[in-house]
N, C-alpha and C positions, 0 to 999 in steps of 0.2 A: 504494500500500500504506500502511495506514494503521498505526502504531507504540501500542505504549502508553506512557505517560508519564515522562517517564526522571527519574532520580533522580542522588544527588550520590554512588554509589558509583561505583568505578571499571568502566567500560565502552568498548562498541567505536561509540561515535558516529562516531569517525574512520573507522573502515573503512566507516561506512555512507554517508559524505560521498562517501568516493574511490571506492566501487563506483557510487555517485549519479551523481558528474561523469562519471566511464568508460563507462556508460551513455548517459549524455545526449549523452558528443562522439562515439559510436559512432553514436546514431539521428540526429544534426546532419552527419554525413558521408555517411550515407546518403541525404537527401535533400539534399544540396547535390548528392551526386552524378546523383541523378535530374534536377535542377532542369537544372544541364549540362549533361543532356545531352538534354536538351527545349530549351532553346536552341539548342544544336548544328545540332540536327534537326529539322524541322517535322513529316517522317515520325517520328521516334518520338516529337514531342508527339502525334499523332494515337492512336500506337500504345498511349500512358500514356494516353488521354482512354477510347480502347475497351476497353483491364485495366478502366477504374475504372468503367465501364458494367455489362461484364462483371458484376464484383464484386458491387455494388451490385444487381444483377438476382439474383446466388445467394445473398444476403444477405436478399431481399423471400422467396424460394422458402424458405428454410431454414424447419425446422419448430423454432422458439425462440420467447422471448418477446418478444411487440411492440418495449419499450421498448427493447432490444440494438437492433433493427433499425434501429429510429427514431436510436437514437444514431451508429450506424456511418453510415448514410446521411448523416446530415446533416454529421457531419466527412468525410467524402471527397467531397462537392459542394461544402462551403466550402473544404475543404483539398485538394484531391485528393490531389498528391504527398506529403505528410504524414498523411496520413489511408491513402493508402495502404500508406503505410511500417507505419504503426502496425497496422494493423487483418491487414498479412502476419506481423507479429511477435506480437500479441493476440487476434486477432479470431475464432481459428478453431483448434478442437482436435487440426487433423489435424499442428499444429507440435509438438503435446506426446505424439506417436504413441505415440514409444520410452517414454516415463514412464508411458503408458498401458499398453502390455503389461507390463512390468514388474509393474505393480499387478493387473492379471489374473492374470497368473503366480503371485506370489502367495496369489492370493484365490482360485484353482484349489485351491491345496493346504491355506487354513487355513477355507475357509465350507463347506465339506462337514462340519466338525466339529462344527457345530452346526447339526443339522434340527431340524425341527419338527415336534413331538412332534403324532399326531394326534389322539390324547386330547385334550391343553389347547386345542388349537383347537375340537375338537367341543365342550365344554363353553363355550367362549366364544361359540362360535353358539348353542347352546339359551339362554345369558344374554341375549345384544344381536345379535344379526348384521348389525346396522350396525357396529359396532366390533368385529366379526369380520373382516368385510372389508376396516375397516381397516387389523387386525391382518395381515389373508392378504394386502394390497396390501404392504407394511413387507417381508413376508418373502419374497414373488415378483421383488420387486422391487430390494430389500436385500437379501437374502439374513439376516436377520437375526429369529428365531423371537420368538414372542411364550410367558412362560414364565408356570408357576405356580409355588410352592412356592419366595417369592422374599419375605423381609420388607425393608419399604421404610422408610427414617423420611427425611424432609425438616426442613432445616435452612432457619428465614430470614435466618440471620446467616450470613455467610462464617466469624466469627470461631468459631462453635458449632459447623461443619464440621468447621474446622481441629481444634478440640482434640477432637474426637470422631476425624477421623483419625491423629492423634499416638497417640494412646491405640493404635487400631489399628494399625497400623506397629510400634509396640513390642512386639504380640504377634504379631508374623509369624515362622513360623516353616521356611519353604522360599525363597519369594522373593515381593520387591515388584517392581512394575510401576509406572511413574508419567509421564504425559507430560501435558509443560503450553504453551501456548502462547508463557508469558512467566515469568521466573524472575529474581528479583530475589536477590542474594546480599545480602540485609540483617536485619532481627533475625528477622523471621517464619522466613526459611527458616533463620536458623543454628539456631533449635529443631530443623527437622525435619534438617538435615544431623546434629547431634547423635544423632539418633532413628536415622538412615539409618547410620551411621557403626556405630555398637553395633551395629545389626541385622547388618551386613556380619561385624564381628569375628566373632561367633557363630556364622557361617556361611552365611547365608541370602543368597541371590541379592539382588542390588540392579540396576536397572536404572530407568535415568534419559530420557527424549530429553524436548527441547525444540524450538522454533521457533526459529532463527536471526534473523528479523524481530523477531518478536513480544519477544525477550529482550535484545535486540540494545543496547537503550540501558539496561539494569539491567545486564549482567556484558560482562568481554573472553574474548577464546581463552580464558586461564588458567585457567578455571573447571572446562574437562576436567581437566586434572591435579588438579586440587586436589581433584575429586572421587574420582579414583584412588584419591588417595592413602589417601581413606577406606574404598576397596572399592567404590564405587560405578561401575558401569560406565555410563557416559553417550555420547549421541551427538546430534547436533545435526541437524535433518531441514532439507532443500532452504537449504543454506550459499548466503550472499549473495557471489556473485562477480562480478566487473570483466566482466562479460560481457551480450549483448542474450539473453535466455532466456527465453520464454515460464513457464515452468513458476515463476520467480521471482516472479510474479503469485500465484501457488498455495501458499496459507499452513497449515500445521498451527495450527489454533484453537480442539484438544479441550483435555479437561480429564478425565484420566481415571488414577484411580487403582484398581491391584488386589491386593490379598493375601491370597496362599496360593491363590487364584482361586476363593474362599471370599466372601471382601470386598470391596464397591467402591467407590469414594465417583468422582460427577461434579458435574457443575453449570459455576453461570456463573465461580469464583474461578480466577483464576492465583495462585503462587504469590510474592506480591510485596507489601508491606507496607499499601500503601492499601487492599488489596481487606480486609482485617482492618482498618480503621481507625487504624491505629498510624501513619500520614499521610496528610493530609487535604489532597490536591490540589484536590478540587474539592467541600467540604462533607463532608457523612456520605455513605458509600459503603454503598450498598446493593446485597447480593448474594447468593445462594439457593446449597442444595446438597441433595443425596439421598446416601443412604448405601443399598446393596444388599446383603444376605446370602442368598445359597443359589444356586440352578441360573441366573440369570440374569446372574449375575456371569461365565460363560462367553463372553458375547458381547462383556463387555468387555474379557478377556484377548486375546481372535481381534483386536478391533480396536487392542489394543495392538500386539500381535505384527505386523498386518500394517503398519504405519507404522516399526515398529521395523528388520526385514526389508525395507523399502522402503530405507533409509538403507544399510544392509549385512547381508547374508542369510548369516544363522547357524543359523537354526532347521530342520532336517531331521523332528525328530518334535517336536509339541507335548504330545502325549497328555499327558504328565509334569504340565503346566500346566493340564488342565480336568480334575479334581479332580470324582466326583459328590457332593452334595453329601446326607452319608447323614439329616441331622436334617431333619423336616418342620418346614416356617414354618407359625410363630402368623398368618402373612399370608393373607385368603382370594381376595385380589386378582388382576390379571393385569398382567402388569411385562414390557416388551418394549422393552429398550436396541437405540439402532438408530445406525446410523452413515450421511453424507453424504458424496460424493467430487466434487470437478470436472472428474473425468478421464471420465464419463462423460457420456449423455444426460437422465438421469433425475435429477429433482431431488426426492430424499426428503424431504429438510427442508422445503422449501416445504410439499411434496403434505403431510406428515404435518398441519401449520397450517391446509393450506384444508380437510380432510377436517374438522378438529375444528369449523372456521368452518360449514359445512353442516350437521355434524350438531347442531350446537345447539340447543335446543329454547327453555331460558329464560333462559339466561346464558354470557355469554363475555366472560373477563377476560385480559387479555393486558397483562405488564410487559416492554417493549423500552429498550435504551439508546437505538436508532437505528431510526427508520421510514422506511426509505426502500423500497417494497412496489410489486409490478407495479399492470398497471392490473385484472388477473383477482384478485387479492386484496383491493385497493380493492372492487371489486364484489361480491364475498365478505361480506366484512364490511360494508356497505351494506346488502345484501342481509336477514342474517342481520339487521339491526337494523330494517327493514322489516315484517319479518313476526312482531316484537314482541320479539325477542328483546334482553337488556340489554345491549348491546357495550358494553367500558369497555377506553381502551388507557393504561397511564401510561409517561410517557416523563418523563425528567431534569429535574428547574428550573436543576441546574447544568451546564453542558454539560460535556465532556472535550476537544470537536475541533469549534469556533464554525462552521465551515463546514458540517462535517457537521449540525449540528445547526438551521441554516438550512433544508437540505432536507429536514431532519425537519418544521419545521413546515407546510413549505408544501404537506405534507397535509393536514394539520386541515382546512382549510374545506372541502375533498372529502367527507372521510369524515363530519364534523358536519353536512352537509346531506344526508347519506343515514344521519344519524341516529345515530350513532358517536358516545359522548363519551367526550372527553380530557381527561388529566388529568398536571398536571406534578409534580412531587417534588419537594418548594420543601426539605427540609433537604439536598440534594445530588444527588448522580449514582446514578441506580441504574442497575444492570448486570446484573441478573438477566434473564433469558431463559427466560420462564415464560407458558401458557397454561394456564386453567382452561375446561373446557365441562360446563354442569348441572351440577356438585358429583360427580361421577361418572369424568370423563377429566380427564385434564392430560398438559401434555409440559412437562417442565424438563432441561434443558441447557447447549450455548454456541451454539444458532444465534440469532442479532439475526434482528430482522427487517428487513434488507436487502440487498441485490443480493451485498454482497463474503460476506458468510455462506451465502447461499440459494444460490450461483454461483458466489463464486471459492474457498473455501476445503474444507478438510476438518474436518467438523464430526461432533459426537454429540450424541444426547439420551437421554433414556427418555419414553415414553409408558407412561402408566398408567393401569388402568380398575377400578372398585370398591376401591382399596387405604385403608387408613385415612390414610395420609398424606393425602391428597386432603384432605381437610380441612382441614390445616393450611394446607395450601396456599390454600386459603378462606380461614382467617384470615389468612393475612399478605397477600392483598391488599385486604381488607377495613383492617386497619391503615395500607396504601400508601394507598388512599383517604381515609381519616380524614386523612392526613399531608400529601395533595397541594392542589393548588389546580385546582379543575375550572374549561377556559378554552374549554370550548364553548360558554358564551355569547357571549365576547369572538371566535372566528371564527366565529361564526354572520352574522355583520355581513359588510359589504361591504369589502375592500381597496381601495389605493391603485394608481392602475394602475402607479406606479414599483415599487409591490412586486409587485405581477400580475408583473409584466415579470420583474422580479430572481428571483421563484421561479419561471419559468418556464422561463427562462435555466438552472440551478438543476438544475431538474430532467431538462433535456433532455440532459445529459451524467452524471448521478448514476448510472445503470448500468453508466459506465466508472469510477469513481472507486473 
């Protein structure tokens, strides 16, 4: 699990050490004990040699992606008893059963509240019915409608989000919803606890959840009370415990804010001082947001509520909370927030990327922190640049996490030899999580493009088709470009076979990381 970047206030690094160690001497007992008792026994080395056969054989069967398989295989033939250990605690969804119904249960009672109006989809077919479909794939699939009557505005600055969501929070007047990955108690958010705190007095619902991971090195416990005390009712989602749990792997890393269920603002920002540039860990921090008003802000209240209700189940009727929304939008667009889970089969986030990657016709522009992409995405976008279209993907010049950002490059020479150009972001890190196709679609949100987004966590985005934003969106990565340094010339060239090796190496465990 990968953390975000901790800072000099007071926080729980200590608890994340001692659940770390309590871990590690739990899976280190576990296979000393196997190890034991395969010496012991020759019959049950035998017996560990044909589990791990077994395994490996319904591991090649599973209908998943190549790269999982490749990686599982190859740690349980080089490690067996550790590879086995890991892959009974990881490797396999039937351990996270109980977490999975749960979120059924659920999502039984709060996705039936938002169908899909047949009207806005028949209108979306007489427009495109290629992005019909993909629109009718999102909601069969997701369960999550594609809307009209939804004005959009995008943000390229985090810091133009924020003070555009401040503004709104101060005019909320039933309740706010707000759940962030990562929450940093330092100057950015004492604004909005300020904001949060008045809205409370006055009466209006406040409700708060975070990531325990994701927050884990910005605040300690004490942060629940403290937000108490201002009315804010806060809860913290899948708490890091001194225990082996699968579901621990399984991060909250939306970014979703709603009010009066009127209002909504997501994107790539947590709420924590770098992503506004007010510290600059790793250069200028670049990071995107959208703001939604009217019928579509519904989907992101349902997907509040069910993450919220995931932690502790309070909500009996939501109706209260999806508000129709009586003004008609100046938008003549089609806006369809969708939400990602790991609890299931189906990978939305991915599918919604490769569907844009196909339908491309002249252009697709993709800003990722992290490129770490199957081998059917790779071939996607090869593909798409083949048959003339302008792929362009810009990834960080400053990196955040050196490793991770290792197996980020050691695509480029793939995807630049099937035609892909890259482009790196020399005034710092961007974190935006944004794709553009023809000037026409885009999806901006928090999925990266890599395996812990597309796979292990719970994600959201919006997809959008004709909306006026969409342009902007054009230009700011038109300005990412101006800004970056394109270094497809430089892997167009031959590597070093110790770097062959090292990204190879690299890459053949990057599925499990």
């Amino acid at each position: 699990m990968r953390t975000e970047q901790k800072s000099g206030v007071k926080n729980s690094i200590g608890r994340l050490i001692f659940v770390g160690l309590s871990v590690l001497l739990q899976a280190a007992w576990i296979v000393v004990l196997f190890v034991r008792l395969n010496e012991y026994s020759e019959l049950i080395n035998l017996f560990t040699a044909l589990i791990g056969a077994a395994v490996i054989l319904r591991i090649c069967v599973r209908s998943e992606n190549t790269a999982f398989k490749l990686s599982w295989v190859i740690l349980i033939l080089l490690f067996p008893l550790m590879g086995l250990c890991i892959y009974a605690l990881f490797g396999h969804k039937d351990a996270n059963r109980g977490m999975r119904m749960r979120f059924e249960r659920i999502d039984a009672k709060l996705l039936p509240e938002i169908p899909q109006e047949k009207a806005v989809m028949e209108q979306l077919e007489e427009t495109d019915f290629y992005f019909a479909n993909q629109s009718r794939y999102v909601y069969d699939y997701g369960k999550y409608p594609v809307y009209r009557n939804t004005d959009v505005r995008f943000y390229a600055e985090a810091s133009d989000g924020f003070e555009a969501q401040l503004k709104a929070l101060a005019e909320a007047q039933h309740f706010i919803f707000m759940e962030y990955h990562a929450i940093e108690e330092a100057e950015a958010f004492a604004r909005l606890k300020a904001v949060l705190a008045e809205r409370a007095a006055a009466g209006v619902e406040v409700r708060l959840l975070y990531d325990d991971v994701g927050s884990i090195g910005f605040i300690d416990p004490g942060f629940i009370g403290r937000m108490k005390e201002v009315g804010v009712d806060c809860r913290v989602f899948n708490l890091v415990l001194p225990f082996l749990n699968i579901f621990m792997n399984n991060r909250d890393h939306r970014k979703i804010t709603v009010i009066d269920g009127k209002v909504g603002f997501t994107g790539g920002y947590n709420l924590a001082d770098e992503y506004f540039n007010i510290t600059h860990p790793y250069g200028y921090w670049k990071d995107t947001g959208v703001r939604l008003e009217g019928d579509a802000v519904r989907s992101l209240t349902v997907m509040f509520l069910e993450m919220w209700n995931a932690v502790g189940r309070t909500d009996e009727d939501i109706s209260g909370y999806l508000p129709r929304f009586a003004k008609a939008a100046a938008e003549n667009g089609y806006v369809q927030p969708y939400a990602d889970s790991p609890l299931d089969d189906e990978y939305v986030g991915e599918n919604v990327y490769l569907n844009l990657i196909k339908g491309a016709k002249h252009l697709l522009y993709i800003a990722t922190p992290y490129l770490i992409i199957s081998d059917d995405m790779t071939r996607e976008l090869c593909m798409a640049a083949k048959r003339g279209v302008d792929v362009r993907i810009a990834t960080p010049g400053i990196p955040d996490k050196k490793l991770i950002y290792k197996i980020t490059r050691s695509y480029y020479a793939g995807l630049v030899q099937g035609g892909v150009r890259i482009y790196e972001y020399t005034p710092g890190f961007i974190h935006q999580k944004q794709a553009l196709c023809d000037d026409c679609a885009a999806a901006v949100g928090t999925i990266n493009f890599d395996y812990r987004s597309l796979y292990h966590h719970f994600e959201n985005g919006v997809l959008l088709y004709g909306c006026a934003a969409i342009r902007d969106i054009g230009r700011d990565f038109e300005q990412i470009f101006a800004a970056s340094r394109e270094v497809t010339g430089q892997y167009r060239e031959g590597r070093s076979a110790v770097l062959r090796l090292t990204q190879c190496l690299l890459r053949l465990f990057a599925p499990l990381l």
